[in-house]
KETI-506855 format. One record per residue (C-alpha): z, x, y; residue in one letter. Coordinates in steps of 0.05 Angstrom, whole numbers, plus 5000, padded with zeros to 4 digits. Layout:
<recs>
ZXYa
...
</recs>
This chain:
<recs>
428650734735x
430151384706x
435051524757x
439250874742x
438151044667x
441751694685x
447151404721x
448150884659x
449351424619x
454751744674x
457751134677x
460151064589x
461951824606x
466451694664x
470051004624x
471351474563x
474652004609x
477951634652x
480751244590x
483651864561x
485052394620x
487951984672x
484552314737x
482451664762x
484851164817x
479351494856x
477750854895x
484850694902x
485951354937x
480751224981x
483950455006x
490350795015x
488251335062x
483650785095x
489050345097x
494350935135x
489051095171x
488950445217x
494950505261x
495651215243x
495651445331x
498352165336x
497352705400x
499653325390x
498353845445x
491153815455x
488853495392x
488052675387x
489352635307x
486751975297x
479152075326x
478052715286x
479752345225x
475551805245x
469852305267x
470752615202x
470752045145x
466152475103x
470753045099x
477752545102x
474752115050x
473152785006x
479753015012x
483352404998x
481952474923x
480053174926x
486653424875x
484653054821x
477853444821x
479553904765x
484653464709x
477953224673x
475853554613x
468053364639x
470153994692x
469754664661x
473154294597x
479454244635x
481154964640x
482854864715x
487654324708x
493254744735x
489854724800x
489554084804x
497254024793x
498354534840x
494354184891x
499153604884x
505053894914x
507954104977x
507754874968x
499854724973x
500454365037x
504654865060x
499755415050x
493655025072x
496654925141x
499855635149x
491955815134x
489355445175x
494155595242x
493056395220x
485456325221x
482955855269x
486755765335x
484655065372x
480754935398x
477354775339x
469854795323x
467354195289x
467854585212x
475354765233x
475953995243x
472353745185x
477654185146x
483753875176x
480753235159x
480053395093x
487053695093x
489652965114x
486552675062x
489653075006x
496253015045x
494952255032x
493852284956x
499952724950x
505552154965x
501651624950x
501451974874x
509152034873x
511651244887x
506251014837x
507251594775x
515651524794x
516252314809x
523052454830x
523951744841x
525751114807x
522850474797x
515850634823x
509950204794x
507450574735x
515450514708x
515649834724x
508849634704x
511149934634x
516649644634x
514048924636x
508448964609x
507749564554x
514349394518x
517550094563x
512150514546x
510450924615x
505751314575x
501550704560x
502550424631x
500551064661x
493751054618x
491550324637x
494450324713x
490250964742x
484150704718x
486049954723x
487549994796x
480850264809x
478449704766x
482349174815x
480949564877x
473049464862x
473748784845x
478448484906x
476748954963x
470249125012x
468849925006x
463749785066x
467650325095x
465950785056x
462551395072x
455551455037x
455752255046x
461352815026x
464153445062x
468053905018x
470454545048x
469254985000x
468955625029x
475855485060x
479055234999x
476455734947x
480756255008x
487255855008x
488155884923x
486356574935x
492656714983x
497356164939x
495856564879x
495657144908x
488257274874x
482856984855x
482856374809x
478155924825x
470956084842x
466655644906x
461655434852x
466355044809x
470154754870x
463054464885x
461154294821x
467953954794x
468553584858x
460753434858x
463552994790x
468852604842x
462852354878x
459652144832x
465751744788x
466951544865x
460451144869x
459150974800x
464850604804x
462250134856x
456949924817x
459749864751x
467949784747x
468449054775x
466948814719x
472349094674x
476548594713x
478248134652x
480248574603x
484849004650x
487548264677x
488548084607x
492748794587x
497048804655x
498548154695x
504148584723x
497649064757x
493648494787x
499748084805x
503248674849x
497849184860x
498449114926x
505348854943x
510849174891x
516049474940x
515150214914x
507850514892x
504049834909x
498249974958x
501549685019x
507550175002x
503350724994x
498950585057x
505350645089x
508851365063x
501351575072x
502051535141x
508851865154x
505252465121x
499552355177x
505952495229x
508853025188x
502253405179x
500053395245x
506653645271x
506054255225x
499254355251x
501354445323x
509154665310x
508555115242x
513054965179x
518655255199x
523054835229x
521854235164x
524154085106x
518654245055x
521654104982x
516654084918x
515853364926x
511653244986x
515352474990x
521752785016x
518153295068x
521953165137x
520453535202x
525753065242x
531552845208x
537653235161x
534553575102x
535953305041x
535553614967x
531853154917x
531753274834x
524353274823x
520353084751x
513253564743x
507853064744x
505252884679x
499853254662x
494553264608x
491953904567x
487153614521x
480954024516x
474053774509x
467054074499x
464654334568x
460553794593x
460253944667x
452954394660x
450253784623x
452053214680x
450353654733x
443953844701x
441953194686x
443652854749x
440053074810x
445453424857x
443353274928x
448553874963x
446454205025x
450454825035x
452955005105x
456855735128x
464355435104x
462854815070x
458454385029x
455353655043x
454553164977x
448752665003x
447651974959x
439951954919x
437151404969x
436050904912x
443050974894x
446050844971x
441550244975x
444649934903x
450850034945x
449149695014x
446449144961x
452848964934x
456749045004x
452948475030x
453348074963x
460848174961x
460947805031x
455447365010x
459847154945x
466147084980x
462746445026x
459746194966x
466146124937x
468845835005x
463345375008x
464245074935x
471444984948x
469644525005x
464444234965x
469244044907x
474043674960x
468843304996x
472542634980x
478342845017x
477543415072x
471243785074x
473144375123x
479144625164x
479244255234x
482144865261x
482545645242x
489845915265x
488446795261x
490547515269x
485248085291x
490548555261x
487748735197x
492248735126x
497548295165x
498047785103x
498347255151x
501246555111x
504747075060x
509746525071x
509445845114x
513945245129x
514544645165x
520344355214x
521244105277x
524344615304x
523544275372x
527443655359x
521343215391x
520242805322x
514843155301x
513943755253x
512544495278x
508245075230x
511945705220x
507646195189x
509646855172x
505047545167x
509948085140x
503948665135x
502848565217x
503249285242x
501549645312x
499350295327x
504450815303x
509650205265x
506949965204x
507749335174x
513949105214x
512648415212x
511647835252x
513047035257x
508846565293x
511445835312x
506745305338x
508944665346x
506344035343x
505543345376x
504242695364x
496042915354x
498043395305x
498444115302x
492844415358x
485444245335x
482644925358x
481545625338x
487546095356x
489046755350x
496246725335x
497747325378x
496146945444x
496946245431x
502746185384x
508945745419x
514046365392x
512847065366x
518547415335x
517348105308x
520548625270x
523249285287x
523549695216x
519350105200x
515649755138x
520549235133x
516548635125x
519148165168x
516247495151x
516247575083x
520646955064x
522046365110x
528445835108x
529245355163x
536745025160x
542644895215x
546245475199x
551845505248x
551444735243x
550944505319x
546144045309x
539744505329x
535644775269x
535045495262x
530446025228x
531846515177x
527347105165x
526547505098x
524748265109x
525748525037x
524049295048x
528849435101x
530350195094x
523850355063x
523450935104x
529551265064x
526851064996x
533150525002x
528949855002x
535549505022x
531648945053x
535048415105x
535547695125x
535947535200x
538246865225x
535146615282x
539446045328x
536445495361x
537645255415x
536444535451x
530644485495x
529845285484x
527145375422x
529645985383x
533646605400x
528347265412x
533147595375x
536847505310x
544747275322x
545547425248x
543447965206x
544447965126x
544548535097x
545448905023x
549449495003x
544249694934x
538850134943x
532349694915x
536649034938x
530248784968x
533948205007x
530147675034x
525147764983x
525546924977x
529446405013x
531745685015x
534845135045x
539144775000x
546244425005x
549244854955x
557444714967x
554843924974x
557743805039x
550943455053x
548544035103x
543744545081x
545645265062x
541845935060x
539946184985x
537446874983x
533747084928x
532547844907x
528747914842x
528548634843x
536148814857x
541149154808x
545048554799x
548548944740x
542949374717x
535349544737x
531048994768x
536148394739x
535948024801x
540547594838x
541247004888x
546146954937x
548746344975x
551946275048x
555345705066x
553045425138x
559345195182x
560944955252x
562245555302x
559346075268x
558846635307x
552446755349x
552647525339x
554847855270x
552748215212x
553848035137x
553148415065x
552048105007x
559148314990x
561347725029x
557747154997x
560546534982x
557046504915x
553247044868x
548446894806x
546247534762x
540847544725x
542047704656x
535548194638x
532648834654x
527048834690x
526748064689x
525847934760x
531147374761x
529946884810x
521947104835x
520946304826x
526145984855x
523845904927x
518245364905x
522644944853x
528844714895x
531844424838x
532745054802x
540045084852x
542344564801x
543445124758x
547045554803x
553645054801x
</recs>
């Protein structure tokens, strides 16, 4: 009891500072480097990337919100908070990496490993900091989240998002993952500031101590933060609504730019630095392609200074470190780790409870699914969007389901499409995993495109077979573009549909996001059904005012060809910024009235 009284008492500490200070999003560094982590698959020379940093979750896990160990006032009163800046950026990573290819050749002992693991992990936190604080970019999700929701105040934004994603992250997700024990490399780390500064700055003790505080915020966190869920709902629908799917700083994006660092840092680590591109922003580092120069913003920073409170926490709370010859090991109070394994199994618990009531509530009508239609491919968002035609022409109505996260090892979230048709019984009364029992699988190609995202189907070239189109808003993500594309799928009699797309829409603004919604509807009333593209996000005149495009279906289109937006038959602007003009429209068909 007098432990948890303790920890009560951490846990009013860490809300006040994390309201004020803004080191937080701990937890939501953690998911994004688990996240990057999962087809992350990288061999360079003799080194398999991807098993150290899963033999190494203590240390990855550590490092992965490792920078942020020394903004709070609660360490040393914040007089280290440069270091934490400085850890932010690529000059550190840099450094780090020159260190480590100076001092320990491979092959590496298991301390050498545990210290590129924890290496990753800061490489993780680095971009994933940029697309959601907008450094040196535009439009990421602190900018937009204040622009829709805090009347344009980023400042205001910036202080309920760091914490509030945490506050989301603990509420929606399973941190079952996560490790119950710490490796910080201390010994290593307090030598690397030493050679960046060129002397001595920061001492091994109050690496340990300040990131001794991380841990615990970490874990008091899972058992208290959930539970802020209303209020931070109530202040920012804009953070629960797109946490994890806003085209620039949402999780999913940063998941992905997470692990393009993974390939970028391991390529150092067996190449050197010399032959990439290593600009202050680590977003824009590039070992492969032209170099590019980027204007950079310095990451907001706080320098309010507090009474030193770091002695007191870590005198009152019982450290349980065990030292080692480079490193230290943070180990869980045993009553603490089993509050934790507690509340994993009552998060799965609760989530069939609530699966159970919904059945429950519609016993009158269907109790339970007669089949379960899946993906083993984790974060896939499979039925992110879903539609019915019979595609077949047999009389009966085929299931096309989309799953625009669906990623393999080393391409993440490309995309796929799975069609499964049905008969006169209905749609196939049996489990399937989608992957080998769908009818038709069509997959995407760019690199966290999103294929899937949006789904229209319509007789497009008007031959009398239906055909597919395919949204894949964040086309070009890869160079910060988020163009997004449509591709048109033809169908063909007794063949179903093309395995390749005979037309491909595309837009000429960066943040276009095309494909972000579609629809079928006879727009030039001719009586046939044409394709309406929706992109909520795009310029259309000014930031985020949206537009919708229309494309007239005709008789002989051409089975190959590509189209821009600058060929439309018919534009509709929206008229705001930031007003997301026409997010809606794929669900309320009659909203084309207005477009005439």
């Amino acid at each position: 009891m007098a432990g948890l009284k303790i920890w009560s008492v951490f846990l009013i500490i860490l809300y006040h500072f994390c309201q004020r200070c803004i080191p937080c999003g701990i937890s939501t560094h953690i998911e994004i480097a688990h996240r990057a982590l999962e087809f992350f698959i990288k061999n360079e020379g003799s080194v398999n990337y991807r098993q150290l940093l899963l033999n190494h979750q203590d240390a990855f896990q550590a490092g992965s919100i490792y920078p942020d160990a020394f903004y709070s006032p609660v360490c040393k009163a914040g007089i280290f908070h440069d270091v934490s800046e400085d850890t932010h950026w690529s000059p550190f990573l840099k450094a780090s990496i020159q260190y480590i290819r100076r001092n320990y050749p491979q092959p590496w002992e298991e301390a050498t490993e545990k210290l590129v693991a924890f290496l990753f992990g800061i490489a993780s936190h680095m971009v994933a900091d940029v697309s959601w604080h907008s450094l040196g970019i535009d439009q990421g999700f602190l900018k937009a989240m204040g622009e829709i929701d805090f009347h344009g105040s980023y400042s205001e934004a910036h202080s309920a998002g760091d914490f509030g994603g945490d506050v989301v992250s603990n509420y929606e997700l399973d941190f079952s993952y996560l490790a119950s024990n710490w490796y910080v490399p201390v010994k290593d780390l307090a030598a690397i500031y030493k050679e960046f500064y060129g002397k001595e700055v920061i001492t091994e003790s109050t690496i340990t101590d300040c990131t001794f505080l991380l841990y615990l915020e970490l874990h008091g966190e899972r058992l208290a933060v959930a539970k802020l869920f209303p209020r931070y709902a109530n202040k920012s629908p804009f953070l629960v609504e797109k946490f994890h799917e806003y085209f620039l700083g949402g999780v999913d994006d940063m998941a992905f730019w997470t692990n393009n660092i993974f390939e970028m840092t391991s390529h150092m680590l067996e190449n050197g630095t010399s032959g990439c591109y290593l600009p202050e922003n680590p977003l824009f580092i590039n070992c492969t392609k032209e170099h590019r120069d980027n204007h950079i913003r310095n990451k907001q920073s706080k320098h309010e200074r507090h009474q030193n409170t770091t002695s007191l926490l870590t005198e009152s709370l019982e450290k349980n470190i065990n030292y080692t010859e480079r490193g230290v090991h943070f180990n869980m109070q045993s009553w603490a780790t089993n509050s934790l394994r507690l509340m994993n199994r009552a998060f799965t618990t609760n989530i069939w409870r609530a699966l159970a009531a919904t059945h429950q509530k519609s016993s009158k009508h269907i109790s339970k699914p007669v089949a379960s239609y899946f993906l083993t491919s984790p974060y896939a968002r499979l039925g992110w969007a879903m539609i019915s035609a019979d595609l077949n022409q047999d009389g009966y109505e085929d299931l096309v389901v989309g799953a625009p996260g669906y990623s393999t090892m080393g391409h993440v979230q490309i995309g796929r499409v799975y069609v499964v048709y049905c008969n006169q019984s209905g749609l196939p009364r049996e489990d399937m995993d989608l992957d080998e029992k769908a009818d038709q699988v069509l997959q995407g190609h760019q690199p966290s495109g999103r294929f899937g995202s949006a789904l229209a189907v319509l007789d497009f070239n008007e031959d009398g077979v239906p055909d597919l189109a395919i949204g894949a808003p964040s086309v070009g993500s890869q160079f910060l573009t988020y163009k997004g594309a449509v591709y048109v799928y033809f169908g063909s009699e007794g063949r179903g549909l093309a395995s390749q797309p005979n037309v491909t829409i595309t837009c000429q603004d960066s943040y276009c996001n095309l494909g972000w919604s579609l629809l079928a509807a006879d727009v030039d009333g001719d009586g046939n059904a044409d394709l309406v593209v929706g992109s909520p996000y795009a310029p259309g005149g000014g930031q985020q005012r949206g537009f919708v495009v229309a494309f007239y279906s005709y008789f002989n289109r051409s089975d190959q060809g590509i189209h821009s937006t600058t060929h439309c038959l018919l534009t509709c602007d929206g008229d705001c910024l930031n007003q997301y003009f026409p997010i809606w429209f794929s669900t309320h068909p009659d909203a084309m009235s207005q477009l005439g």
